[in-house]
LOFI-366667 format. One record per residue (C-alpha): residue number from 1; residue in one letter; x, y, z. Coordinates in steps of 0.2 Angstrom, whole numbers, plus 5000, padded with zeros to 4 digits. Example, Ala and Ser with C-alpha at 12.3 -4.5 7.8 and 13.67 -1.06 7.14 Angstrom:
<nodes>
+-----+---------+------+------+------+
: num : residuo :   xx :   yy :   zz :
+-----+---------+------+------+------+
:   1 :       A : 5062 : 4978 : 5039 :
:   2 :       S : 5068 : 4995 : 5036 :
+-----+---------+------+------+------+
</nodes>
This chain:
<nodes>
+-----+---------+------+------+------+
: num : residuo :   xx :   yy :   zz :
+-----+---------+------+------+------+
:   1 :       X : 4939 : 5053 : 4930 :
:   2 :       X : 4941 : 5039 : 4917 :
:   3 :       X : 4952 : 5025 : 4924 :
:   4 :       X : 4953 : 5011 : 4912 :
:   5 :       X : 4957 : 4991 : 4920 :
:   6 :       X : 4961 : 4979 : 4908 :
:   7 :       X : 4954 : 4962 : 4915 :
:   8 :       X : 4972 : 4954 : 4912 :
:   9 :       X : 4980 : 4966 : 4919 :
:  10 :       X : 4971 : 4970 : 4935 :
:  11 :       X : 4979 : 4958 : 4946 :
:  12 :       X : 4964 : 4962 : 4960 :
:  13 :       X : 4969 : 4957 : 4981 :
:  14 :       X : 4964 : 4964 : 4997 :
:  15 :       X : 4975 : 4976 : 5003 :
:  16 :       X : 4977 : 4967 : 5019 :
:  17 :       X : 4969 : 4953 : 5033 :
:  18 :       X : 4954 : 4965 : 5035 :
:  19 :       X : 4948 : 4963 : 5015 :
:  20 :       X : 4942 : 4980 : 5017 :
:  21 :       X : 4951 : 4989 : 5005 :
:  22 :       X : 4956 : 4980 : 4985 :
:  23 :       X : 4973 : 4985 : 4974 :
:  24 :       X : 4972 : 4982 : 4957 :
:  25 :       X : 4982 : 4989 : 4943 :
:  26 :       X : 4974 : 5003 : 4932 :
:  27 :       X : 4976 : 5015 : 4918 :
:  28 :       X : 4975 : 5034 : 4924 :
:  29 :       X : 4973 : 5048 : 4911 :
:  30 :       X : 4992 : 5053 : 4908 :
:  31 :       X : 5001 : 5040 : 4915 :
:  32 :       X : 5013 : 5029 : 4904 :
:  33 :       X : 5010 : 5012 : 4913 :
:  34 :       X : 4994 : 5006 : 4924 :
:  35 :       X : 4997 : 5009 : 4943 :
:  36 :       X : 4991 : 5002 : 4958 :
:  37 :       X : 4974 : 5009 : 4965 :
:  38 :       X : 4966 : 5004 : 4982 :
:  39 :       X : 4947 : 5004 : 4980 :
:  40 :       X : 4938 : 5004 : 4993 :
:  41 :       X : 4918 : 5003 : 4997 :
:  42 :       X : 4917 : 5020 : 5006 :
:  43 :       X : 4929 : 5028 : 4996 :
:  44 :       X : 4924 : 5046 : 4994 :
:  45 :       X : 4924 : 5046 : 4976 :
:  46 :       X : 4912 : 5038 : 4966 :
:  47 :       X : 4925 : 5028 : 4954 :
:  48 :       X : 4936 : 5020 : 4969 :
:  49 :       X : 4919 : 5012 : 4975 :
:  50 :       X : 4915 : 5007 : 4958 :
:  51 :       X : 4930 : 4999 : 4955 :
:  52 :       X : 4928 : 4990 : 4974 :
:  53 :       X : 4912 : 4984 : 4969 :
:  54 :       X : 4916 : 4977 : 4949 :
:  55 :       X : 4932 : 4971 : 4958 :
:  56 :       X : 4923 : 4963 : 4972 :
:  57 :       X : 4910 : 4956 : 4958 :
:  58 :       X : 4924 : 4947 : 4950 :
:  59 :       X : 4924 : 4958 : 4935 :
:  60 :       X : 4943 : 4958 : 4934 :
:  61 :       X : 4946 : 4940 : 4939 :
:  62 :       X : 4946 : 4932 : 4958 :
:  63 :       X : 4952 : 4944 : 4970 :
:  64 :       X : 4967 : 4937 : 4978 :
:  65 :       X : 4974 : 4935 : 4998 :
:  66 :       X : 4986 : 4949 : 5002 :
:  67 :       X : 5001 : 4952 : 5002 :
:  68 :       X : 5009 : 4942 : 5016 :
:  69 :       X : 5017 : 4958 : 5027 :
:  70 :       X : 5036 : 4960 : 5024 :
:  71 :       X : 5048 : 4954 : 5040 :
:  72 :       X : 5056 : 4969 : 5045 :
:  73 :       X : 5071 : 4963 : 5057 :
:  74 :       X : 5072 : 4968 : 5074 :
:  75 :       X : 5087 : 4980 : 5078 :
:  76 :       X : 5093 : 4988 : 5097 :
:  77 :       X : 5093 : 5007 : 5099 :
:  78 :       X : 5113 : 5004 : 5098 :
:  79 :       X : 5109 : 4998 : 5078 :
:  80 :       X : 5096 : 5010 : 5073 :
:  81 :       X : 5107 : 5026 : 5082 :
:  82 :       X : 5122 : 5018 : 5072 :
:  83 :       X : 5115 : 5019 : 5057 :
:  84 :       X : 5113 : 5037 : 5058 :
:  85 :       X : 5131 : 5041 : 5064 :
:  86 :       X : 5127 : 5042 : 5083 :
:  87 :       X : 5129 : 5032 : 5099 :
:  88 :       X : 5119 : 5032 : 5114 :
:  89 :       X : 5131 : 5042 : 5123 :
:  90 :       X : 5130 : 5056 : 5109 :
:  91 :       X : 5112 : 5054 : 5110 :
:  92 :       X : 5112 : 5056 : 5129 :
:  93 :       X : 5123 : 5072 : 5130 :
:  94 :       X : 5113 : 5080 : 5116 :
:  95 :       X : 5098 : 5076 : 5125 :
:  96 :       X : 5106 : 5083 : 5140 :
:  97 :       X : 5110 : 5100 : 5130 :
:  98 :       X : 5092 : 5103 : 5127 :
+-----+---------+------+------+------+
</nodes>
């Protein structure tokens, strides 16, 4: 496969805390606008570890922290059932039903 990575482009970071797996943004045959590709060292096919190694190598510039994970807000059972039309005493009955 030929993936093309513009070194100004590439935006190299670890994928998470573990720095086992990089994103950086490439150019896959066909596609109208580079996309992000997670390279990793075990990758089963020879360019994703390629790309983790010249990535890792500092080919496409430093490889940067990741992402910090996104807060996603704690809700009750009441507040996730609601938001799919039910309460917990439809839940219940239905659950009863089976």
């Amino acid at each position: 496969m030929s993936i093309t990575v513009d070194p100004q482009s590439a935006a190299p970071r670890f994928a998470n805390e573990s720095r086992q797996s990089i994103v950086l943004n490439v150019q896959l045959p066909g596609m109208g606008q580079a996309v992000e590709f997670h390279a990793t060292p075990d990758d089963e096919e020879p360019h994703g570890r390629e790309l983790y190694a010249r990535a890792l190598a500092g080919e496409f510039g430093p490889v940067a922290d990741p992402h910090p994970p996104v807060p996603v807000p704690e809700r009750s059972i009441e507040e996730k059932l609601a938001s799919v039309g039910l309460t917990l005493d439809e839940l219940a009955a239905a659950l009863a039903r089976r």
